[in-house]
NUKEZA-612232 format. One record per residue (C-alpha): residue number from 0; x, y, z. Coordinates in nm, 3 decimals. Layout:
{NUM; {X; Y; Z}}
...
END
This chain:
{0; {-5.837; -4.744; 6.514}}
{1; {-6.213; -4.867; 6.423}}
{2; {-6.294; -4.682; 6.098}}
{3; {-6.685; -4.729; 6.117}}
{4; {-6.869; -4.648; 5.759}}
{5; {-7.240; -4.674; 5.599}}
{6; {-7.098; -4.920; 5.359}}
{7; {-6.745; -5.109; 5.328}}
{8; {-6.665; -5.220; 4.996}}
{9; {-6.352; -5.489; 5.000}}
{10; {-6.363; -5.532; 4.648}}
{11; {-6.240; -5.946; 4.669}}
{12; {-6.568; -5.963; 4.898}}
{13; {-6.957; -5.891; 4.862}}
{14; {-7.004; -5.525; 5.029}}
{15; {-7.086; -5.488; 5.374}}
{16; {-7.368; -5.280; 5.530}}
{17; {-7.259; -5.086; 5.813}}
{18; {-6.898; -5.217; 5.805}}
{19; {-6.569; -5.135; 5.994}}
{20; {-6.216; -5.159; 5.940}}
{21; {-5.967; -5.204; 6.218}}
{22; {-5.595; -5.012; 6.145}}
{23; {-5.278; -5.117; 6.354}}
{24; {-4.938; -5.050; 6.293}}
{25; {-5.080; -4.978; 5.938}}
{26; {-5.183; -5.320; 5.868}}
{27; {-5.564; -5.368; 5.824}}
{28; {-5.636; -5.646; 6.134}}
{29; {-6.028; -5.648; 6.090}}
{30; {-6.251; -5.609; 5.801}}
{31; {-6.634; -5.707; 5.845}}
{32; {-6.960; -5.636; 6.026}}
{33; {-6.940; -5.339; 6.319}}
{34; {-7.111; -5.538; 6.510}}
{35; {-6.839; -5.747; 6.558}}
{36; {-6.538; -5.591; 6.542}}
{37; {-6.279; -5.608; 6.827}}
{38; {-6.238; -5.308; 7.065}}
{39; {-6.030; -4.970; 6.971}}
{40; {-6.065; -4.634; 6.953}}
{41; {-6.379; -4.475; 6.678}}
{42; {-6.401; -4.311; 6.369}}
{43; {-6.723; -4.312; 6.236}}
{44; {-6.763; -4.226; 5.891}}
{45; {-7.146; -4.145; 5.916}}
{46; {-7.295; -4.234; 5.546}}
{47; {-7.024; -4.261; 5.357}}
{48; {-6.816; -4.564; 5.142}}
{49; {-6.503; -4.726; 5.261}}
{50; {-6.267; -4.838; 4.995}}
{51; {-5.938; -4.961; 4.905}}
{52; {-5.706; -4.668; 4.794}}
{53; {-5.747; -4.622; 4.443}}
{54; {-5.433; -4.688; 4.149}}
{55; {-5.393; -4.463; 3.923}}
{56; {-5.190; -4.694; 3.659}}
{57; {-5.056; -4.436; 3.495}}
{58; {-4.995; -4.055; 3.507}}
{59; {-4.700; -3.753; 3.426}}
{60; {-4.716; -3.557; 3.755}}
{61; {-4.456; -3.341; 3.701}}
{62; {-4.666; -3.198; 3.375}}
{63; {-4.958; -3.079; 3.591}}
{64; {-4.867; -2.740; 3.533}}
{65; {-4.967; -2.780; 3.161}}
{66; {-5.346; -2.859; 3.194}}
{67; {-5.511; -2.701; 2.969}}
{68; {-5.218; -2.559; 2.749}}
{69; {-5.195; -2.835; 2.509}}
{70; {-5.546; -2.822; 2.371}}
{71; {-5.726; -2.962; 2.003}}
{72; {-5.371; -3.048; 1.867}}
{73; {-5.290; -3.254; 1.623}}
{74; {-5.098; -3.586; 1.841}}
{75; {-4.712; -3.529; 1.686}}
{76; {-4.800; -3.135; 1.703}}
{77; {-4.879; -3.246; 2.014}}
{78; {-4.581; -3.401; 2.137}}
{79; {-4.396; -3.098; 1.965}}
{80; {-4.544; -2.865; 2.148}}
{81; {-4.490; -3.037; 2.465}}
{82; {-4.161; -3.073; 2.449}}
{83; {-4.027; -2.747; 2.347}}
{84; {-4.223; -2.562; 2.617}}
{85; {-4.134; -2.800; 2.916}}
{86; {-3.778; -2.777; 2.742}}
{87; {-3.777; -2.374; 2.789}}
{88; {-4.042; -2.278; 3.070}}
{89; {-4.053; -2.553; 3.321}}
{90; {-3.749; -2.596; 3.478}}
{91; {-3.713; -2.834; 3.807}}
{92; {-3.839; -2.618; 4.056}}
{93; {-4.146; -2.581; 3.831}}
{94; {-4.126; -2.958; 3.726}}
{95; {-4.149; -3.062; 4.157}}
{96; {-4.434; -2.803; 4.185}}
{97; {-4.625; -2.937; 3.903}}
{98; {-4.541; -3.329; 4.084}}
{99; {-4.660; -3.230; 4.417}}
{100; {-4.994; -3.029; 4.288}}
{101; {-5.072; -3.372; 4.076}}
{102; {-5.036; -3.552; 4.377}}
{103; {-5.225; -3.341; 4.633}}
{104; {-5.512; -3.361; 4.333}}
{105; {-5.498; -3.716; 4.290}}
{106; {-5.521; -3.768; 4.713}}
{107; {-5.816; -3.539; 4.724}}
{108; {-5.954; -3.784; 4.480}}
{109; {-5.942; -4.089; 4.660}}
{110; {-5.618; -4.197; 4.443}}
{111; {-5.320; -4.361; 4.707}}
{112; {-5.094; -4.542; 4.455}}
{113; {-4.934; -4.331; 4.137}}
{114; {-4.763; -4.537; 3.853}}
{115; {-4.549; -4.238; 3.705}}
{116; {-4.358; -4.163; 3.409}}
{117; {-4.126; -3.908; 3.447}}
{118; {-3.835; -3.766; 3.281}}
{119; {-3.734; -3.519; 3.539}}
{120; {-3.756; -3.723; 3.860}}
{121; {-3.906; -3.529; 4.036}}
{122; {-4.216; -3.742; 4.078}}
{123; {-3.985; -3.972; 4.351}}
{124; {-3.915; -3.682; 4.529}}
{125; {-4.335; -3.566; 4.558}}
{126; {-4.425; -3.902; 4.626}}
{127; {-4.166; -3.929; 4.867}}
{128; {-4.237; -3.597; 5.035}}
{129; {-4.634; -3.629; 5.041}}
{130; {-4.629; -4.009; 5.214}}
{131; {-4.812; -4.160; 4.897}}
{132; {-4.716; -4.502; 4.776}}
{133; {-4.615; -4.521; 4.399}}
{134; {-4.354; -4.627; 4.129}}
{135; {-4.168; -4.387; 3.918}}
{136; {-4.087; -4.515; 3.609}}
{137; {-3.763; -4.306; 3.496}}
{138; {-3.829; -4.233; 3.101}}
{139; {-3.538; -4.253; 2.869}}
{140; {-3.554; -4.151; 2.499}}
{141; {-3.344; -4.164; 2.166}}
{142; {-3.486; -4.208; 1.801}}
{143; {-3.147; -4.222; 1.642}}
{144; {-2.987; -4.557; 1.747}}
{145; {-2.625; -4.403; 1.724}}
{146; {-2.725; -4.277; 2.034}}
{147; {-2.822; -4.533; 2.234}}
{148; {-2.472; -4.581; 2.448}}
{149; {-2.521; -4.224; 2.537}}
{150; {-2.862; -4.242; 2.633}}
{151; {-2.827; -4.586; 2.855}}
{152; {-2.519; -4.433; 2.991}}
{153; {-2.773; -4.160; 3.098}}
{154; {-3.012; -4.350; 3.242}}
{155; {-2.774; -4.524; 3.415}}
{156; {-2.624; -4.256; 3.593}}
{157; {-3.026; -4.148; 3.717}}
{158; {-3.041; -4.512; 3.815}}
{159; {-2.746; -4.465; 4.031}}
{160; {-2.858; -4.179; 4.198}}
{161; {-3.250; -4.248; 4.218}}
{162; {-3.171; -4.596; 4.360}}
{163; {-3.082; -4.503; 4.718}}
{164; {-3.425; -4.292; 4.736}}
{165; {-3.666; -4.577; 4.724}}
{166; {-3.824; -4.645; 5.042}}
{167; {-4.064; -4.922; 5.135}}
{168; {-4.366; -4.705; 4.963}}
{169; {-4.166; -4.513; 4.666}}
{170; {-4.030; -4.771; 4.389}}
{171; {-3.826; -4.731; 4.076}}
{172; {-3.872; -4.838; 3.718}}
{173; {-3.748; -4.733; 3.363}}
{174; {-3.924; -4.630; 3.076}}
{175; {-3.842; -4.665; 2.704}}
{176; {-4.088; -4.405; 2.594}}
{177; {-4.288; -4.459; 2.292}}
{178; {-4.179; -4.680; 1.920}}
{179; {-4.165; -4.267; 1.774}}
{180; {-3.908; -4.142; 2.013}}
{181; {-3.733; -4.487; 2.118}}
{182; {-3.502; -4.664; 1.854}}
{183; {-3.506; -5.062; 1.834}}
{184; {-3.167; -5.069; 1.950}}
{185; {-3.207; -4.861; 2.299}}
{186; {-3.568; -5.093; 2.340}}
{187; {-3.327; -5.393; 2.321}}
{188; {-3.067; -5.225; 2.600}}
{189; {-3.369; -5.048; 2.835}}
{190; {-3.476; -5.416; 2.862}}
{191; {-3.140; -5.551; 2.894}}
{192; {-3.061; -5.277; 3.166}}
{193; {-3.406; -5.329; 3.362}}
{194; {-3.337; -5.730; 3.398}}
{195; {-2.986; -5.726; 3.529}}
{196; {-3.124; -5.440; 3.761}}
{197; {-3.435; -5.613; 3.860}}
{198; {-3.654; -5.313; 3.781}}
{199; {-4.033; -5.304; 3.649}}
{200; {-4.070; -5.161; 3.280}}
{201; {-4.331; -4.920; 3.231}}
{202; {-4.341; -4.808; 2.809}}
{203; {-4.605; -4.565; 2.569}}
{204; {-4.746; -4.853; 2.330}}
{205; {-5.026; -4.923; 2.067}}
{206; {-5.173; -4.606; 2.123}}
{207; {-5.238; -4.375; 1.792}}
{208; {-5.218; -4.430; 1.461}}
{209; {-4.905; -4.193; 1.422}}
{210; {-4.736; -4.449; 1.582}}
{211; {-4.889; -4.737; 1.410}}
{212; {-4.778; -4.562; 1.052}}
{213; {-4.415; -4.513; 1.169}}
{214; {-4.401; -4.899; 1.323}}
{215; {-4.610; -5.097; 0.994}}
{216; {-4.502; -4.873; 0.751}}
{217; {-4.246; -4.595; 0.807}}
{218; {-4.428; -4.341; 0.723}}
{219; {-4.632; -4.049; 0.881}}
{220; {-4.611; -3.773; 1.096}}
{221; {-4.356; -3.890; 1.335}}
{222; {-4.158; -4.076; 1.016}}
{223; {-4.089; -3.744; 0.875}}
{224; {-3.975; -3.588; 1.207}}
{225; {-3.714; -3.871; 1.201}}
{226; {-3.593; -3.831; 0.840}}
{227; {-3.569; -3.455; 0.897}}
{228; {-3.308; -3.559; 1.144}}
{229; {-3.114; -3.767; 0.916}}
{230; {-3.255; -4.100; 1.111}}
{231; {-3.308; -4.397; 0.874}}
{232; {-3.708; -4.494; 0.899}}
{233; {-3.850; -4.837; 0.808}}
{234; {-4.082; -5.068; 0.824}}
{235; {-3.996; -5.214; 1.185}}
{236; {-4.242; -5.450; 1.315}}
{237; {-4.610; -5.578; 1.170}}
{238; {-4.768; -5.396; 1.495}}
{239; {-4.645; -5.180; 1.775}}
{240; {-4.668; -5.475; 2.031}}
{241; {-4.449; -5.689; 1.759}}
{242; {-4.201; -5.455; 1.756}}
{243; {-4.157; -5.489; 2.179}}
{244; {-4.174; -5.878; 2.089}}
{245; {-3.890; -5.872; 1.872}}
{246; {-3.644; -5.614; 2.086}}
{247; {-3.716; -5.880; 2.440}}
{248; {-3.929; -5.579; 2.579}}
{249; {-4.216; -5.765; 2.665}}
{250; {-4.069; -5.910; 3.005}}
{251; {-4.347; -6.023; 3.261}}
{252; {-4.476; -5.749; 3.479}}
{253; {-4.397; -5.482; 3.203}}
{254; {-4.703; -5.215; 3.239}}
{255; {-4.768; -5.162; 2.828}}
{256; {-4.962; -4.816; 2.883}}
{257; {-5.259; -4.752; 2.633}}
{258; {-5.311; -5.094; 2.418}}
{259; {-5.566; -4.912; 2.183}}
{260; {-5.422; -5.048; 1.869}}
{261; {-5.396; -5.397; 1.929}}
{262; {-5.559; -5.702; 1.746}}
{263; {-5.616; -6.065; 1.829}}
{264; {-5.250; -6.148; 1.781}}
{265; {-5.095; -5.875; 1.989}}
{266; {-5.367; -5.955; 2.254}}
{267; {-5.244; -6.355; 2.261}}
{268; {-4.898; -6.208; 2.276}}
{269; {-4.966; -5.941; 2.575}}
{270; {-5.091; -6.210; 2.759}}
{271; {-4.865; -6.517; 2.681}}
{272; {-4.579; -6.272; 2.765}}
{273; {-4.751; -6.170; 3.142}}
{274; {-4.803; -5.811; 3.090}}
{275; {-5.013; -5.560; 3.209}}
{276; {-5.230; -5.278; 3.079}}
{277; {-5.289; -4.901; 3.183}}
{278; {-5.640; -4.867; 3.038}}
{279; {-5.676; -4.473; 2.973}}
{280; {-6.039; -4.433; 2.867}}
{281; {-6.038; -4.059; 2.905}}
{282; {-5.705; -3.978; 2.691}}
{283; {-5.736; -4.193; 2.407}}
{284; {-6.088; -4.060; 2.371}}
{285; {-5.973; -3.681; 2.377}}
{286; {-5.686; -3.721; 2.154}}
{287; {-5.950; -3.887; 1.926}}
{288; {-5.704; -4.213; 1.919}}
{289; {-6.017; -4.488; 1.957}}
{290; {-6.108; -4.716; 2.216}}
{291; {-5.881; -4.986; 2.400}}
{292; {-6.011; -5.331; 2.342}}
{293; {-6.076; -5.352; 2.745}}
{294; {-6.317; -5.676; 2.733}}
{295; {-6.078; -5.906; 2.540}}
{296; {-5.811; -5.801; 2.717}}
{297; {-5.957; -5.899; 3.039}}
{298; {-6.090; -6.204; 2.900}}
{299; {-5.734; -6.353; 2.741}}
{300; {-5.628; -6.271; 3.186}}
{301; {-5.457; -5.974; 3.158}}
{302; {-5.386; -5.768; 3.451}}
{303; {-5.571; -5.422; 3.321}}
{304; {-5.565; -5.095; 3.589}}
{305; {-5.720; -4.764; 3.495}}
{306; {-5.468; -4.466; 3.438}}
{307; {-5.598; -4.098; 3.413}}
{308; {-5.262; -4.026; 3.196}}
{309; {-5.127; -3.693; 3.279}}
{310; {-5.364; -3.366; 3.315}}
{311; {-5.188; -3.250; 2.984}}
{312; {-5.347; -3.476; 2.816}}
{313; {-5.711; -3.529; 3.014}}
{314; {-5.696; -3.205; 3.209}}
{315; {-5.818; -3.423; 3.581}}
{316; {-5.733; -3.638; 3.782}}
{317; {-5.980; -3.867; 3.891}}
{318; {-5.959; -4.278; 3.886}}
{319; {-6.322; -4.314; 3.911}}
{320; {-6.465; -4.078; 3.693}}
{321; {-6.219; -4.284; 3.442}}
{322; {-6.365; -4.610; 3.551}}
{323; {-6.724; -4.462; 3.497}}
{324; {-6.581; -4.366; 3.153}}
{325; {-6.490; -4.727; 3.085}}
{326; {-6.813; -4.910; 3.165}}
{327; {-7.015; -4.623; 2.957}}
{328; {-6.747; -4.656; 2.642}}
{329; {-6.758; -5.063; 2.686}}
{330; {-7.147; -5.071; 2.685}}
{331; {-7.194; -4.836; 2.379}}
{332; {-6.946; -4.975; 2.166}}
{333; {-6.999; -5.337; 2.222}}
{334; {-7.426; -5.228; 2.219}}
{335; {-7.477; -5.396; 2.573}}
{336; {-7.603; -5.312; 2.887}}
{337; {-7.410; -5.614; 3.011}}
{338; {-7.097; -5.584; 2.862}}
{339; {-6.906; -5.388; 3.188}}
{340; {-7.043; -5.329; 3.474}}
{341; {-6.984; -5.103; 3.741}}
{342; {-6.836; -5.363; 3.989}}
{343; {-6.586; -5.517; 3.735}}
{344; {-6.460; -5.123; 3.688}}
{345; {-6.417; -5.069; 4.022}}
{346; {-6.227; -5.353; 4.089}}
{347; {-6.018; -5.226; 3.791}}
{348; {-5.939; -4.922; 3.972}}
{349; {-5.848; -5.057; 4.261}}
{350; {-5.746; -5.492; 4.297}}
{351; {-5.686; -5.454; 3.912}}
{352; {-5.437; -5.166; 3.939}}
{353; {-5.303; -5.327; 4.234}}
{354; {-5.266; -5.642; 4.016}}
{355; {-5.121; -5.450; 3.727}}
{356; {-4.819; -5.326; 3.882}}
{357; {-4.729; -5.639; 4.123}}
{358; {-4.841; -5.503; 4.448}}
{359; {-5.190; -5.689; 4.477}}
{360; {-5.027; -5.882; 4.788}}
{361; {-4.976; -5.541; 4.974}}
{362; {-5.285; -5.322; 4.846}}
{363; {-5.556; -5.287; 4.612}}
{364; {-5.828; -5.450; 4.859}}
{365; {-5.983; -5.427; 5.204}}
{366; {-5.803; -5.768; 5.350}}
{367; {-5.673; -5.864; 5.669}}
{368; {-5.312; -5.833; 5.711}}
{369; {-5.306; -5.561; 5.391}}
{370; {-5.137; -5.209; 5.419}}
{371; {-5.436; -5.001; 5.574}}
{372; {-5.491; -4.756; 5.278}}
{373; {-5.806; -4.639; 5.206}}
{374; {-6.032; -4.415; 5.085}}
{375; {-6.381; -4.276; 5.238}}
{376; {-6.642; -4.059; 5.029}}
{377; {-6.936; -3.948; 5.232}}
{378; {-7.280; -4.036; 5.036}}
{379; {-7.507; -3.774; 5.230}}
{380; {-7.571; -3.528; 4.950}}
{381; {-7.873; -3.560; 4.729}}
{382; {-7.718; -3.687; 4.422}}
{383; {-7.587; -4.035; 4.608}}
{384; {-7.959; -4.056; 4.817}}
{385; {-8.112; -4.271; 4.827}}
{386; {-7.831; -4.518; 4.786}}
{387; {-7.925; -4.901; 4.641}}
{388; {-7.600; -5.067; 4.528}}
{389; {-7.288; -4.922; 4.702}}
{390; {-7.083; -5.000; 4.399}}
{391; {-7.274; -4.851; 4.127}}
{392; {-7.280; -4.565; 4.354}}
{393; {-6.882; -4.539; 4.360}}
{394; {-6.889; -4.574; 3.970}}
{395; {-7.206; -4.318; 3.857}}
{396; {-7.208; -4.089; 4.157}}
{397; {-6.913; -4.004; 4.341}}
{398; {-6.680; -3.928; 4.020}}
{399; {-6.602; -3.568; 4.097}}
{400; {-6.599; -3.551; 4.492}}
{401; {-6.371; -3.502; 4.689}}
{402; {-6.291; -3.793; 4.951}}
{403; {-6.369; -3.746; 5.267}}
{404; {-6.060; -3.952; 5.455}}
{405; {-5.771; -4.095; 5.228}}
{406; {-5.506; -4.314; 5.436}}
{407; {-5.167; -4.440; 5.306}}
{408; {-5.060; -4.746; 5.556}}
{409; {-5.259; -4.623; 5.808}}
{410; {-5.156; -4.272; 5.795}}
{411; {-5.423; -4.001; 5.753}}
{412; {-5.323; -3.814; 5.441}}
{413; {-5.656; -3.636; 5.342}}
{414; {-5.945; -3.553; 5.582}}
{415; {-6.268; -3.345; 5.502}}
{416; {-6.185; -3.316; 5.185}}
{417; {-5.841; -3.184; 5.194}}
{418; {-5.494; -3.285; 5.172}}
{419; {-5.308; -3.241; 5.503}}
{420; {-4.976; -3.146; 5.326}}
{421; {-5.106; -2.921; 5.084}}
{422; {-4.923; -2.596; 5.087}}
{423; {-5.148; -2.307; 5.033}}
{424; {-4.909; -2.115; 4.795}}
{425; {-4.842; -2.443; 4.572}}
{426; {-5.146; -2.389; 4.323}}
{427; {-5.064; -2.021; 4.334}}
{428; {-4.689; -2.096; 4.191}}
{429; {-4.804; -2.396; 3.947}}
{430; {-5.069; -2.118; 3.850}}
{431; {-4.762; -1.839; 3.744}}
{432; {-4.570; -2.138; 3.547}}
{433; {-4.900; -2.219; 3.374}}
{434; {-4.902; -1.806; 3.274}}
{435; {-4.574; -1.820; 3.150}}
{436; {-4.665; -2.132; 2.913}}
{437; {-4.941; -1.931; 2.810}}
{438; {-4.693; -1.608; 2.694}}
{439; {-4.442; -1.886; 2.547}}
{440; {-4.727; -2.004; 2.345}}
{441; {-4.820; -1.687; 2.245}}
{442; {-4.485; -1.597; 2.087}}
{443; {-4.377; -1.921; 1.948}}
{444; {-4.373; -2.137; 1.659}}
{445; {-4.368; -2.464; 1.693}}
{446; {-4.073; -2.602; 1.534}}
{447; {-4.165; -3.053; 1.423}}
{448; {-3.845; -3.264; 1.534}}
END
């Protein structure tokens, strides 16, 4: 199939003006000028922009069903309320109908690859089921290190019985949560257990001060919550990123999601280590946390993607609208018009991402030989006409639209806007779990633990 389109962007090469892309087998065989592409069957795009599938870096799908529920809260209030209504409302059948909505959301948007972190595992299962490629990152938690042979003899048993599910598209990871619901000693055997399995790590880090006080200087919100429950707190690590240091966390290819507080050190130490970074311009900006050092980060080589974090937390799902949030953050805070541009963003959310998790070989980029996914948004409309550079375009413009054609290896997931596989009662039943949130909120204190 010839996939014919106003402007191809390959992201590792300069744009091309009226540009095609040649599927077979779902391997991309041709990318380059129309005029010279080999024979096959049409699809012309019309005026539209060809890209690589977008990665989304990181995400919770299965907590779709709690946009907008979890509003101006305090971040351990936060995290209380969270878990106390997904531990009495949303049970797995809600939990798999929150996944697949998330997913269905994020297609519509352009977004082919999900990073997920997900307690319930049910995001395997939605990925799985909707043809999407993705890693599910199983989470594991435990503050209370007399508890961390139970809690690895958990995970282990979801190991065991996620393992046979993967498929050549659908991957599986572990995540040690966060420093205020992980203990050192379950970091230390979640890294232990992820090595001898071979599995990525995927781990909440850096990212509010909460977290920072409980870390540096056992105290705060989430210090008390601990001592309420009898758990000794101390001063554990000189920064969030030190603490992973000392516990063997930071194992190359571990995704460290969020990196807002970090300093010169912890950045030398990300990178000499040969980690990655879910950059989540959108949530740490609504939860008031600060802003992610992005630019050093990417100058000391580390692999940074874009993450939308979960719709709990930023209420959408859309990779590019985050990437437009990280080149206007970037300019304002660093005062210069230079300082990110809309090219190096969009390379984030796509190569980057790519990059970020391990997969750049497969996807991330419009390449010969490459997995064929891709995503098309049609630039026809006033607001992206007239239309100078393609990939400012994709940054300022078409944050909010809906793609036009989204592929996963070939196979046509999205067209004219609209998920193939959507089921036209999901959003009705994700709609009646986010009602009964609403009620449970209504009658309920919120109890800190």
């Amino acid at each position: 199939m010839r996939y014919h389109a106003r402007w191809v962007l390959p992201i590792t090469q300069p744009p091309i003006e009226n540009g095609t892309l040649v599927e077979r087998d779902g391997r991309i065989t041709y990318v380059g000028p129309r005029a010279s592409a080999p024979a096959g069957d049409d699809y012309d795009l019309g005026d539209a922009i060809l890209l690589p599938g977008l990665v989304n870096t990181h995400t919770h799908l299965e907590l779709t069903a709690m946009r907008g529920f979890l509003e101006d809260l305090d971040f351990a209030d936060w995290i209380d309320k969270l878990r106390q209504s997904r531990n009495e409302i949303l049970q797995s059948d809600i939990l798999l109908n929150s996944a697949r909505l998330g997913i269905v959301e994020g297609l519509e948007a352009g977004i082919t690859t999900y990073a997920d972190t997900c307690s319930s595992g049910v995001a395997m299962e939605a990925m799985r089921e909707l043809g999407v490629r993705g890693v599910m990152y199983q989470e594991t938690f435990g503050p209370d290190p007399a508890a961390c042979d139970a809690a690895i003899q958990a995970l282990t048993n979801l190991l065991e019985t996620f393992t046979p599910q993967q498929t050549d598209l659908v991957k599986l990871g572990v995540s040690p949560h966060a420093p205020y619901t992980v203990s050192d000693a379950l970091y230390k055997a979640t890294a232990k257990l992820a090595r001898n399995r071979g599995l990525p790590l995927a781990m909440h880090i850096a990212e509010s001060g909460a977290e920072e006080d409980i870390v540096v200087r056992g105290s705060g919100p989430f210090a008390d919550r601990w001592r309420k429950r009898s758990i000794d707190v101390k001063k554990r690590a000189r920064s969030p990123i030190a603490l992973l240091e000392i516990q063997d966390v930071l194992q190359p290819g571990a995704l460290l999601i969020h990196c807002v507080r970090v300093d010169d050190d912890d950045i030398k130490t990300i990178a000499r280590r040969g980690c990655s970074v879910a950059h989540c311009p959108a949530s740490n900006a609504k939860f008031g946390h600060g802003v992610a050092p992005l630019l050093p980060m990417i100058a000391a080589g580390i692999s940074v993607g874009i993450g939308s974090d979960s719709v709990a937390s930023n209420n959408r799902m859309d990779i590019l609208d985050e990437a437009r949030l990280a080149v206007l953050t970037h300019r304002a805070v660093s005062r210069r018009h230079d300082a990110f541009g809309a090219h190096q963003a969009l390379a984030l959310a796509t190569i980057g991402g790519a990059q970020a998790l391990g997969i750049d070989d497969t996807v991330g980029s419009l390449e010969t030989g490459k997995d064929a996914d891709f995503a098309a948004f049609k630039v026809d409309i006033a607001r992206t006409t007239p239309l100078g550079d393609p990939c400012s375009a994709a940054i300022f413009a078409l944050p909010g639209r809906s793609a036009e054609l989204v592929a996963v290896k070939g196979t046509i997931l999205v067209e004219r806007g609209h998920a193939r596989a959507s089921d036209p009662t999901l959003t009705q039943r994700v709609r009646k779990a986010g009602a009964a949130l609403a009620q449970w909120s209504a009658a309920k204190a919120i109890t800190p633990v």
